[in-house]
C-alpha positions in Angstrom: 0.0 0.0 0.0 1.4 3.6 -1.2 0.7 6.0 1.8 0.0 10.1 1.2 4.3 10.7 1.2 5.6 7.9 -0.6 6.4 5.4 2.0 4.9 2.2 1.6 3.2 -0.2 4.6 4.4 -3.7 4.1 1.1 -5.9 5.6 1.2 -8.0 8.5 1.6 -12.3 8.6 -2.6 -11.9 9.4 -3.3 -9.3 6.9 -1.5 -11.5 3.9 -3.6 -14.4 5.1 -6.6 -12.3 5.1 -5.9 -11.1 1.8 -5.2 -14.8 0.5 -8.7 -15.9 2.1 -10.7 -12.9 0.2 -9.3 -13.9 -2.8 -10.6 -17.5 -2.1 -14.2 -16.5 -1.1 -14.8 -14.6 -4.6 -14.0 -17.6 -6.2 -16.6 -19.6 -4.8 -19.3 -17.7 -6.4 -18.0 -18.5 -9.9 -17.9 -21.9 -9.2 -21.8 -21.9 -9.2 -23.9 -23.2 -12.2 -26.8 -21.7 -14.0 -25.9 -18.4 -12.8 -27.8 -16.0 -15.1 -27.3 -12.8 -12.9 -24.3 -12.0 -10.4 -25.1 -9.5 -8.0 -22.7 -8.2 -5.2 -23.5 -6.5 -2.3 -21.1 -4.5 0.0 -23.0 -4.3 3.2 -20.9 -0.5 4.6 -17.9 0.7 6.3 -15.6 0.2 3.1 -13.2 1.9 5.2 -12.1 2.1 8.9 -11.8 5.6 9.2 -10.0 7.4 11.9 -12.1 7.2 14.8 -11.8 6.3 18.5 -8.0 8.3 18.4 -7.1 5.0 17.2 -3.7 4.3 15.9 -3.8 0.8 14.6 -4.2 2.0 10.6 -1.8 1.8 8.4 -2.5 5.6 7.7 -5.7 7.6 9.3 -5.4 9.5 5.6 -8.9 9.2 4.4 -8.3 9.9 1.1 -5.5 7.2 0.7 -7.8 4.6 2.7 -10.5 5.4 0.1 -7.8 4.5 -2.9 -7.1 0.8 -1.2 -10.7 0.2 -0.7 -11.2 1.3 -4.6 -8.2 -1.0 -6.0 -9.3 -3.3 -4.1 -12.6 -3.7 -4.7 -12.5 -2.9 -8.5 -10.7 -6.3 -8.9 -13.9 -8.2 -7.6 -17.4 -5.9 -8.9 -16.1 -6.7 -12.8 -17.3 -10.0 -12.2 -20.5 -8.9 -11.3 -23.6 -7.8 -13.2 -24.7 -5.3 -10.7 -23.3 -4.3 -7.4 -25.1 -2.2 -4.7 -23.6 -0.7 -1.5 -25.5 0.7 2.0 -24.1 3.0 3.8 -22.0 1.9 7.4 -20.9 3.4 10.7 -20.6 7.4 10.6 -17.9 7.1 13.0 -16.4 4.7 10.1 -17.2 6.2 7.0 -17.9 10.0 8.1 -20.8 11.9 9.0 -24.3 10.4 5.9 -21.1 7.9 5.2 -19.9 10.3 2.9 -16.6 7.5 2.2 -19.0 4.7 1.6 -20.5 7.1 -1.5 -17.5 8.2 -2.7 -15.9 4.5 -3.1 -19.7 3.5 -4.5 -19.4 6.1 -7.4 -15.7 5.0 -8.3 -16.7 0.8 -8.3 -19.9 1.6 -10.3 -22.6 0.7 -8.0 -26.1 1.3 -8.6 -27.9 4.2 -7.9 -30.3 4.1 -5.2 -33.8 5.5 -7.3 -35.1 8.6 -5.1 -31.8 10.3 -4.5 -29.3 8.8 -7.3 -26.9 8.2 -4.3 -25.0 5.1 -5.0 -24.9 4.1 -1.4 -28.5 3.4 0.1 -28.9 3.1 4.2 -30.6 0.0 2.9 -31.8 -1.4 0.1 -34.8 -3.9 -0.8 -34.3 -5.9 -3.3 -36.2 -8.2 -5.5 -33.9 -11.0 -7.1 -36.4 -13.6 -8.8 -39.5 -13.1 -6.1 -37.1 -13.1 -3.6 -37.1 -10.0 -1.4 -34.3 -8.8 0.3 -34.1 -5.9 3.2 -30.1 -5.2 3.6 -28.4 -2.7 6.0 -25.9 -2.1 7.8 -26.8 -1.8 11.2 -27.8 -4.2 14.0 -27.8 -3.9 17.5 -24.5 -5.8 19.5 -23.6 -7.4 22.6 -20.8 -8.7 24.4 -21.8 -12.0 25.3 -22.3 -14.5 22.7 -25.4 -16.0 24.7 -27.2 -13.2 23.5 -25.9 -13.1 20.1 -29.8 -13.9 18.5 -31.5 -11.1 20.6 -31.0 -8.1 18.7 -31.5 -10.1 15.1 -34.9 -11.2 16.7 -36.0 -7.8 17.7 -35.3 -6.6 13.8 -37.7 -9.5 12.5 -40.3 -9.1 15.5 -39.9 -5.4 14.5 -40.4 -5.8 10.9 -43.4 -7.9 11.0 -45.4 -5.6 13.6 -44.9 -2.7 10.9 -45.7 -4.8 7.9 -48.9 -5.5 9.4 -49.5 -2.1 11.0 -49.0 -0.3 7.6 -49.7 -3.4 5.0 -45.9 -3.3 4.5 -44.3 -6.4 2.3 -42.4 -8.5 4.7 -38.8 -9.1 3.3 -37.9 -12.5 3.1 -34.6 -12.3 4.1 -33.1 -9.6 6.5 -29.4 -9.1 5.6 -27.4 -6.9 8.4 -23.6 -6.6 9.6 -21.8 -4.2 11.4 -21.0 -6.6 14.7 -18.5 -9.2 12.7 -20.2 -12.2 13.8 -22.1 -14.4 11.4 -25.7 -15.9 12.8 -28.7 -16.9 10.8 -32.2 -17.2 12.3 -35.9 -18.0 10.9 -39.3 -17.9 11.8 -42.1 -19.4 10.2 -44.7 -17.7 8.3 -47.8 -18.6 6.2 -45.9 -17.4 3.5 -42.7 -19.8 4.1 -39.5 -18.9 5.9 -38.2 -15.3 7.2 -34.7 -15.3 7.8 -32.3 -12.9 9.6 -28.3 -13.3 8.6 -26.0 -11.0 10.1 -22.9 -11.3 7.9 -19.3 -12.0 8.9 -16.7 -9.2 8.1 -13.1 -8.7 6.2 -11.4 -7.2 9.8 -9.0 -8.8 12.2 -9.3 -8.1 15.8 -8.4 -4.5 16.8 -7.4 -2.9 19.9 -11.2 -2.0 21.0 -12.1 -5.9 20.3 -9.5 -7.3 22.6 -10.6 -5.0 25.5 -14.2 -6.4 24.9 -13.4 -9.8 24.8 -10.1 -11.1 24.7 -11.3 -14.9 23.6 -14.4 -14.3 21.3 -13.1 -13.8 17.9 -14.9 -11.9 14.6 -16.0 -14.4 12.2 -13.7 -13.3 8.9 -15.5 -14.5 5.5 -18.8 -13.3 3.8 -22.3 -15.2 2.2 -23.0 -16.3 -0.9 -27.2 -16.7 -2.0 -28.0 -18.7 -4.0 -31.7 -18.8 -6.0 -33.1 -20.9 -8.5 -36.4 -21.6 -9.4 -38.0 -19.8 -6.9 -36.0 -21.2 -3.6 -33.2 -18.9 -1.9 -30.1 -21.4 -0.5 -27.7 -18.9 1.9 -23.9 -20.5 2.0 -21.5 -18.8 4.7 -18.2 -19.3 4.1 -16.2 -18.2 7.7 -12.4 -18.7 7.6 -10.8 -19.6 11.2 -8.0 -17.4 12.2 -6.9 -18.4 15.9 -6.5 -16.1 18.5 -3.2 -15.8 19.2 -0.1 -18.2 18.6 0.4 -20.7 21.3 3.9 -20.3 23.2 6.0 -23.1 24.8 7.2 -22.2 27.5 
């Protein structure tokens, strides 16, 4: 990576392997058949930001965090028909995510249809009588008992509006923002709703291991699959251990 004054960051032992393993996942979703339409979705926070006074970036320099995100991701959405893009954490992506936008105009994603934004707060989407509700944000916890809460809430939430203002009830609930991949459903008259919240592309930071120093983000993304009417969701999560074990 070429920072803002010429030096260059050589990546970490982790980061190489993390880069390996994102290579890996986009090659899954070629390997599928009967694929008439390839759609990506980059569910926010493109970028880390500088927030929190943080100084585990390679550079806080927005603008040159931006240009990774770009090169990096341009190597991926030319696979894809179409590629969409909600907007993530302010504290992330500045204040109406103004860094998610920017990146979403250089990559070519689609433009959300009242404002012509190419980076929606969420987006619901309609892939072959599926419907999709995606967003960023979902409420977190510290304690992996209670990992399934907040994802219930959204659904319990959803379906007490739908029926309070004759609002269609997505079929699938897509959310991130916490790094830890859970799927729920519910069953409905008019067959499954189900909840995923996504894993994430980040390796445990300083604010994580003050949080939890054993619970680890689940690294990877989804894959969904439809075909002839019926919606298969494939995780793919990459294990990346905590820490290296030392003999004493």
């Amino acid at each position: 990576m070429l920072l803002d004054d010429g030096g260059i960051y050589v990546p970490s032992k982790a980061q190489m392997e993390l880069s390996r393993v994102w290579g890996k996942f986009f090659e899954i979703g070629k390997s599928f058949k009967k694929i008439s339409k390839r759609v990506l979705v980059i569910n926010g926070d493109m970028v880390d930001g500088a927030h929190h006074f943080t100084v585990a970036l390679a550079t806080n320099n927005i603008q040159s965090q931006e240009a990774a995100a770009i090169q990096i991701l341009s190597q991926v959405t030319k696979d894809y028909d179409r590629v969409y893009v909600t907007r993530g954490t302010e504290a992330h992506v500045q204040p109406s995510a103004q860094s998610d936008e920017r990146i979403a105009r250089a990559i070519g994603a689609e433009p959300e249809p009242n404002t012509g934004n190419r980076a929606a707060w969420q987006w619901w989407l309609d892939v072959d009588g599926i419907v999709f509700n995606v967003a960023h944000h979902i409420g977190t916890t510290s304690s992996a008992a209670y990992e399934s809460s907040a994802v219930m809430r959204e659904m319990v939430a959803a379906l007490v509006e739908a029926g309070q203002w004759q609002q269609r009830v997505p079929d699938v609930f897509v959310r991130s923002h916490r790094h830890r991949f859970i799927e729920l459903g519910i069953p409905s008259v008019s067959g499954k709703i189900r909840a995923i919240v996504t894993p994430a592309w980040q390796l445990r930071t300083p604010f994580v291991e003050r949080i939890d120093r054993m619970r680890m983000p689940h690294i990877g993304g989804i894959n969904v699959l439809i075909e002839d009417g019926e919606c298969q969701i494939k995780e793919k999560i990459y294990p990346f251990a905590p820490t290296e074990m030392v003999t004493v």
